[in-house]
N, C-alpha and C positions, 0 to 999 in steps of 0.2 A: 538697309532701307527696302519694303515691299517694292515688288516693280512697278506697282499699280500707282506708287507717289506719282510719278511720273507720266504723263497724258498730254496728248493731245485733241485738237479738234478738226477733226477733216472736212465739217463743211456741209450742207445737206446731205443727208443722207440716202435720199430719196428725192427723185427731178422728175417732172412731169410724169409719174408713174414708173420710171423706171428706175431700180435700186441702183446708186452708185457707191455706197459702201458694200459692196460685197466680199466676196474669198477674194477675190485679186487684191481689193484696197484693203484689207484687213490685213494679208500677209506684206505689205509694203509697210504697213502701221508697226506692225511687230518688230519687221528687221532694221524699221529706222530705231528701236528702243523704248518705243510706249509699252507700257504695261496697264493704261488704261487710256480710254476712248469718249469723250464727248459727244454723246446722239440729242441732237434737237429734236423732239417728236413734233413733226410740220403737218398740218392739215396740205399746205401747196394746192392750193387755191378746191378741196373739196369741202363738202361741206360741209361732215363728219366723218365720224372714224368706225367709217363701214369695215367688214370684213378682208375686201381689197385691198383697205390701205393698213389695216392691222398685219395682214399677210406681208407686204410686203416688209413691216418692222419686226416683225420676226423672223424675215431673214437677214434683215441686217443684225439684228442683237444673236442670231444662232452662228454668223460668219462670225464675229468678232470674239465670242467665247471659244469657236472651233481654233483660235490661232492663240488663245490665254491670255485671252484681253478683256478686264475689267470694263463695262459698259457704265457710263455716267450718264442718267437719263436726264436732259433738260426739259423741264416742262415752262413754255415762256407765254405772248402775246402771239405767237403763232400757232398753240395747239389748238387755241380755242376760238371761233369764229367772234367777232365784235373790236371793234376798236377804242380807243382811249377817252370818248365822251361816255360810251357804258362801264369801262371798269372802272373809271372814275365819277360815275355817277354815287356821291352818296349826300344826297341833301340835311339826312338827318344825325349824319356824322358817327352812325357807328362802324360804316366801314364794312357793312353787306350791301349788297345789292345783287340780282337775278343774273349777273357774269361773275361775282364770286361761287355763287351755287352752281353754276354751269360748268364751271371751273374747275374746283371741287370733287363733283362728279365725275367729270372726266378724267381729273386727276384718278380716281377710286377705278375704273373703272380700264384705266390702262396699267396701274399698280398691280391691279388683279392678275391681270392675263400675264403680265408679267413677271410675276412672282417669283421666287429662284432664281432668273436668270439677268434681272436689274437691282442689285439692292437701294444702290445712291440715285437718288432722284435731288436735283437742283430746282428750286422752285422762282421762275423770273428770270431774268438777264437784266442786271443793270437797271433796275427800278427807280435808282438816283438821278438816272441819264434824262436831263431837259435840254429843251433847245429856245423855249422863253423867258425873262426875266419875268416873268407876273406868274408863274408858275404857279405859287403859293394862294393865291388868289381865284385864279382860272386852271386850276389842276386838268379839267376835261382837255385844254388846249394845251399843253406844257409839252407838248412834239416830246423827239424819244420814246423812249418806253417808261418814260416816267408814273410810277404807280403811287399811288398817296400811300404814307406808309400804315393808318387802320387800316386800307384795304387792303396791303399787303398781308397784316396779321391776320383777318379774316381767314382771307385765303389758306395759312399755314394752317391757322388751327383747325379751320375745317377738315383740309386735309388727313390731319390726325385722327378726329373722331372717325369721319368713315371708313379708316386704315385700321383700324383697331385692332383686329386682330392678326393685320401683317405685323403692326408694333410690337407685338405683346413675344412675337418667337424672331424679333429680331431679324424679321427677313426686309425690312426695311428702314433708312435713314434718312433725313430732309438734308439739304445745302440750303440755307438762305440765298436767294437771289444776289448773284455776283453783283454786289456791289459795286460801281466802277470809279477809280480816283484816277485822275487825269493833272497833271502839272502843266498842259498847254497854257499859253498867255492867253490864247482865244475865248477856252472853254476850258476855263479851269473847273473841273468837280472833286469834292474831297465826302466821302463816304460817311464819317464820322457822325455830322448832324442829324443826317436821317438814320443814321443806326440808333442813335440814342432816342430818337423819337420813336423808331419800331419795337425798341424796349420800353414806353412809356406808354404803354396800350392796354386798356384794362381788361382785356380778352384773355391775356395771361394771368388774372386772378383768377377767373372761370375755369380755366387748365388747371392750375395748380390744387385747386378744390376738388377737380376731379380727380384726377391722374398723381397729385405728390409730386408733379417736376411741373415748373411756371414753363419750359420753350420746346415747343415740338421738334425743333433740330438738333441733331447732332454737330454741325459743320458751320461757318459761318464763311459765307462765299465774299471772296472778294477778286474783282479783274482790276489790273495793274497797271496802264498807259502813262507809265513818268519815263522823263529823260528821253522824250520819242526821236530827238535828233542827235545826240548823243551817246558817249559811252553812260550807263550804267552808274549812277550814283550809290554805294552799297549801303551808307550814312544816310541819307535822305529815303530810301528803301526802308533798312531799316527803324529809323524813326517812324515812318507811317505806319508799319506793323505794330510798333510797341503801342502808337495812338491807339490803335482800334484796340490791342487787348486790354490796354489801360478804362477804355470804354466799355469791353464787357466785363472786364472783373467788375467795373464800378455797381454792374446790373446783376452780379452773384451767379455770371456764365463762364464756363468754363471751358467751353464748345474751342475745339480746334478749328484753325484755319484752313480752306482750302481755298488755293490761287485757280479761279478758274476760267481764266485768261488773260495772259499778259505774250507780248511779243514787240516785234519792232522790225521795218521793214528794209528794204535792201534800198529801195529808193530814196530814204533820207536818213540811211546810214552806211548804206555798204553792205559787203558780205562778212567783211571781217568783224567790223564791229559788231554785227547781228549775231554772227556766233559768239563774240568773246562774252556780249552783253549774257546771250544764253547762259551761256555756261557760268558767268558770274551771279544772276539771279539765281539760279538753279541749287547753286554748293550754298548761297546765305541761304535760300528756304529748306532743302536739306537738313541744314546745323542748328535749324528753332526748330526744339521740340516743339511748340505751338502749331507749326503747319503740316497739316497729313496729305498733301498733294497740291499738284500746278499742274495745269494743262495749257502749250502751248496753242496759240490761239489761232494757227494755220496751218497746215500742209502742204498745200499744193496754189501758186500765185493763181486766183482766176484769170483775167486778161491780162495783157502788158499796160491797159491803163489804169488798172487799179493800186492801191498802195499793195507793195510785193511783202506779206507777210511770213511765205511760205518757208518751209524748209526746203521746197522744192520749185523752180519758176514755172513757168504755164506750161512750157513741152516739154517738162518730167525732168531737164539738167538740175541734179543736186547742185547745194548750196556748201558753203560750208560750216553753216549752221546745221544740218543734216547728221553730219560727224559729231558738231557739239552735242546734240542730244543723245545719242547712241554713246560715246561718251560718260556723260552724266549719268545716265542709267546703269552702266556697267560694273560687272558685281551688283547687281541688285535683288534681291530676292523673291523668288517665285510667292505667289499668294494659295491658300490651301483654302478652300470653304469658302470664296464669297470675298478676300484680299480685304482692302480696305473701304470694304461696300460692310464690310459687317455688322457696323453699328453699333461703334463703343460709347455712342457718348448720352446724351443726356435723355434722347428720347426713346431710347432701347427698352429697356423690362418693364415696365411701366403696367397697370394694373387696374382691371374697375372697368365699366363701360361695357358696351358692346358698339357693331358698327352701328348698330340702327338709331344711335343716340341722336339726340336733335344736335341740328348745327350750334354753338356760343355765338351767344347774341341774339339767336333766332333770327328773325326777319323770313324774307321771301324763300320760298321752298320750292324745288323742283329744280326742272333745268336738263338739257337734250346734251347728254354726253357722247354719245354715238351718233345722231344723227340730227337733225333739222333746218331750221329754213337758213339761208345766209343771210348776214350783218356786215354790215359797214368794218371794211378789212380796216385794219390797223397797218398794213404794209407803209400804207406813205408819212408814217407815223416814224417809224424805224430813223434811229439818229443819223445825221448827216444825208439822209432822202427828200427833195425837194417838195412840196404838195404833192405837185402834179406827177413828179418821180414812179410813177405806177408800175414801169420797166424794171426797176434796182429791190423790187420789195420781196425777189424771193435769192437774195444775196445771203447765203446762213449767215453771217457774220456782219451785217452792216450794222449794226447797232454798237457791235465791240469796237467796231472799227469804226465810229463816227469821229471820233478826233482824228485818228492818221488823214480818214476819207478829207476833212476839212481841211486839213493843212494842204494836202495832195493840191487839191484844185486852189488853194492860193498860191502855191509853187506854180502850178501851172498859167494860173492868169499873170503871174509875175513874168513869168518866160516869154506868154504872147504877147504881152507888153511890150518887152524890150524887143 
């Protein structure tokens, strides 16, 4: 198995200007047994991606190749300035509007600089993730990160044309937006429907006319929160995988899976069970050919009030989850050229075009990728964050972690109760 299947997520990467994934946490990441690394590219509250904050993302992606760690770029609602009434603005229902081109853009334009040394870029986090029942209805209000899924397609296929020529020599891959399925009673979400709807998008006629392949990714993301108080169901796991690939064969894809976040906390299971859990998810997605990677979905606990997702608590005492993963990776195989960023799957050799081609679909054009004015943040948007919540919005992972975050504080109002 590349060592790269194997990943985690440490977390912003960058905190009020200062890099905290650097050489120090990059060599912690290695010797717990990642062989690849989850970077959320964050604005953090500026208001493009001036040179400063480019600077500082290239030293986090040149620490983590320095120790031979595969870099998984996410590009989410936090690269790009605007919140969930503009990227869900689309009255006339194709599924652009001036935050997809923004987007886009920005996407093209951090791919660039990046080039050689990020191949897999994940596009979203959890687009499925709502926190209204009328969702369907009032998409601008549907809390989460929830993205209608045309405007999701927009987004990808954009992405591709003005990639074009990263596409064409394979120095670049997409992830769909990690999906997220959740088995909680509270906030049950299952991935499935909105996959099948993000396949049901006529954007991918326009790709395939052009290009000979209907889906600009390689990968098809999915984040994992079942069994979160318990052990590990590996029957109930499995069944869900078979779901989704039985949904994309139905759509003539063949794209592997990547798990690109699942975990479970020590707070409402233990240490023991969070390793054994590990280690049991870890050997079933190993054994399907179907999945090319997991990244577990924390490192290090933020505070002691937060759900403890880490391999590690908040003042650095390993877990014994810590061991499972080191573990699991063991005997793994180093990666040569690029590991499992290389870009085996569908949106690789692909042919025709240049970048300067018009966006599919057309609509609104232009759009400030580097720089301009600020927009209505999307932070209190971010799942299990209150409106008002404006303190918790630069948490890297509150959006994965909106079901543990939810149940956390029902436990805890349970306790002050009694």
């Amino acid at each position: 198995m590349p060592c790269a299947f194997y990943g985690i997520d440490p977390g912003a990467p960058v905190k009020a200007g200062a890099v905290t994934l650097d050489a120090e946490r990059a060599e912690q990441l290695a010797r717990a047994g990642a062989g690849a690394v989850r970077v959320e590219f964050q604005l953090d509250g500026d208001d493009g991606w001036g040179e400063d904050r480019l600077a500082e993302y290239d030293a986090v992606i040149d620490a983590l190749r320095a120790e031979g760690l595969d870099p998984l770029g996410l590009l989410s609602h936090r690269t790009v300035e605007g919140g969930q009434p503009l990227w869900n603005d689309d009255p006339d229902g194709d599924g652009n509007n001036r935050y997809v081109e923004e987007f886009a853009d920005t996407a093209q334009a951090l791919m660039t600089r990046f080039a050689g040394r990020v191949v897999r870029w994940e596009i979203w986090s959890q687009p499925n993730c709502v926190e209204n029942a009328n969702y369907a209805v009032d998409p601008e209000n549907a809390g989460c990160t929830y993205v209608l899924p045309r405007v999701l397609a927009q987004i990808l296929a954009q992405i591709r044309v003005r990639n074009e020529a990263l596409f064409n020599v394979d120095k670049i891959s997409l992830i769909t937006g990690g999906l997220l399925a959740s088995d909680d009673a509270a906030v049950p979400l299952s991935a499935v429907d909105y996959l099948r709807e993000l396949y049901d998008q006529r954007v991918w006629d326009e790709l395939e006319d052009r290009y000979g392949e209907r889906y600009p990714w390689s990968y098809l993301g999915h984040q994992l929160f079942v069994n979160q108080f318990s052990e590990v169901d590996p029957v109930a796991l499995t069944g869900y995988l078979d779901e989704v690939r039985d949904v994309a064969e139905a759509a003539d894809d063949e794209s592997a899976l990547v798990v690109t976040g699942m975990a479970w906390a020590t707070a409402f299971v233990g240490e023991e069970v969070q390793a054994a859990n590990l280690t049991t998810s870890f050997e079933l997605l190993a054994d399907r050919q179907d999945v090319a990677g997991v990244v577990w979905a924390s490192f290090q606990d933020a505070t002691s009030d937060d759900p403890s997702y880490g391999l590690i608590d908040d003042t650095g005492v390993e877990k014994l989850a810590l061991d499972a993963l080191s573990d699991a990776a063991a005997g793994c195989e180093p990666d040569e050229g690029g590991g499992t960023g290389s870009g085996s799957g569908s949106s690789g050799g692909s042919s025709g075009g240049g970048v300067s081609a018009p966006p599919p679909g057309g609509g609104v054009q232009g759009g400030r990728p580097i720089d301009g004015k600020r927009r209505e943040s999307a932070c209190s948007l971010a799942a299990g964050a209150p409106r008002e919540g404006a303190a918790l919005c630069h948490v890297g992972w509150l959006a994965l972690f909106g079901v543990g975050a939810l149940a956390f504080r029902r436990s805890r109002q349970t306790r002050s109760a009694l």
